[in-house]
C-alpha positions in Angstrom: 108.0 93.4 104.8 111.9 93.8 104.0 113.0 95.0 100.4 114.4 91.1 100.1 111.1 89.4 101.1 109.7 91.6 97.8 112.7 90.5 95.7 112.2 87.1 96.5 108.3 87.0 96.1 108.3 89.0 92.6 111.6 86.8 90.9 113.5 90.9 90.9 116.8 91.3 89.6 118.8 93.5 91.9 120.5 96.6 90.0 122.2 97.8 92.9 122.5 96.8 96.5 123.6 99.7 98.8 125.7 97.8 101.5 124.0 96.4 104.5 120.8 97.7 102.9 117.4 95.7 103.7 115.3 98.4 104.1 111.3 98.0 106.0 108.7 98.8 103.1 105.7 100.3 105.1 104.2 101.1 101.8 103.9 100.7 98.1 103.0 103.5 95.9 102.6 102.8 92.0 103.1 105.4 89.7 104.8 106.9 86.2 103.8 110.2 87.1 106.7 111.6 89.1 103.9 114.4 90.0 101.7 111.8 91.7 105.0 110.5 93.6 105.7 114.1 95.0 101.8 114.2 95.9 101.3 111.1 98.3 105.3 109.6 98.4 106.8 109.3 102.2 109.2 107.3 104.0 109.4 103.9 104.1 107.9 103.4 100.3 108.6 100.9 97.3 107.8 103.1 94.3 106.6 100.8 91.6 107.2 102.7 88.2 107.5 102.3 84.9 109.9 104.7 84.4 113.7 103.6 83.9 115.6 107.3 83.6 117.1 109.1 86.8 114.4 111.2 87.0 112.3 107.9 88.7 115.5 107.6 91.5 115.5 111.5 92.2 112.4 111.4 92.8 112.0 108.6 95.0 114.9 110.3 97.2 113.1 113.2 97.4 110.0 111.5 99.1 112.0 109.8 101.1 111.7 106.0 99.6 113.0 102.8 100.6 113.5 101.1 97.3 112.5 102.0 93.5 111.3 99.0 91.4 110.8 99.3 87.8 108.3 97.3 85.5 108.2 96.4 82.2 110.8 97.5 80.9 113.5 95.3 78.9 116.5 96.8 80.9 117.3 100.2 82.7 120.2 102.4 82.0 123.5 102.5 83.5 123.2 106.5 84.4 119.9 105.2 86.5 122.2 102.3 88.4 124.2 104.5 88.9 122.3 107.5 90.3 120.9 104.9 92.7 124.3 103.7 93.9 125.3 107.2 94.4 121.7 108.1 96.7 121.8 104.8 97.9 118.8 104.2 97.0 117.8 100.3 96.0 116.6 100.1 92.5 115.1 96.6 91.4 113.8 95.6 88.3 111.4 92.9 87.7 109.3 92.4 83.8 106.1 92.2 84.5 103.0 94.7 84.3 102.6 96.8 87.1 99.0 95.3 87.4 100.4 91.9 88.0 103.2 93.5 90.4 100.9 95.9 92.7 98.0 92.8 92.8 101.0 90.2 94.1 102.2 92.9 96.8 98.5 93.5 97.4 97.7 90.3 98.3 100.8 90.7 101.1 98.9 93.3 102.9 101.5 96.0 102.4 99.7 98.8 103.0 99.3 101.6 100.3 99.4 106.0 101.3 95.6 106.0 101.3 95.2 103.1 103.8 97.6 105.5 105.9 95.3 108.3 105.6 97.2 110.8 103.1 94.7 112.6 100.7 95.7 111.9 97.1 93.9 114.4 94.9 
């Protein structure tokens, strides 16, 4: 599924749009944990966090993610925008609980790291 199929089916609000970037999500990995996100994050991933700082974005580059999309939150920073603009990385925001969020992409069939086999301890 493409990173605007998910913006479209969850109501996002784009925070920054790296150009000509519709990226493939493979997976979806939900976590506010950065720890967790280093343990079982890969290519190809929407991480689903609650976290609005940097930190979420840096991460998320590091694994090798498609797309960041924060929940719940009332609104994220500018210094996360813009550390996403300058990784271009896709950040998305969307206020909901990540409950609602993960059971909506579920229901998509977007397949999660332990359906791919990866070992999440």
């Amino acid at each position: 599924m493409r990173l605007s199929e998910i913006e479209k089916l969850l109501n996002c609000e784009v925070l920054n749009s790296p150009a000509d970037c519709d990226p493939e999500i493979v997976s979806v990995g939900a976590a506010d944990l950065m720890s967790d996100v280093l343990a079982f994050g890969g290519p190809g991933m929407l991480l689903v966090t609650g976290l609005n700082s940097p930190q979420c974005v840096r991460t998320a580059s590091v694994v090798g993610a498609a797309a960041v999309l924060v929940i719940r939150k009332r609104n994220v920073p500018e210094t996360t925008i813009q550390l996403a603009s300058d990784l271009e990385m896709p950040l998305i925001h969307v206020k909901m609980s990540m409950y609602r969020a993960c059971g909506i992409l579920y229901e998509k069939r977007i397949c999660d790291a332990l359906e791919e086999g990866k070992e999440i301890d």
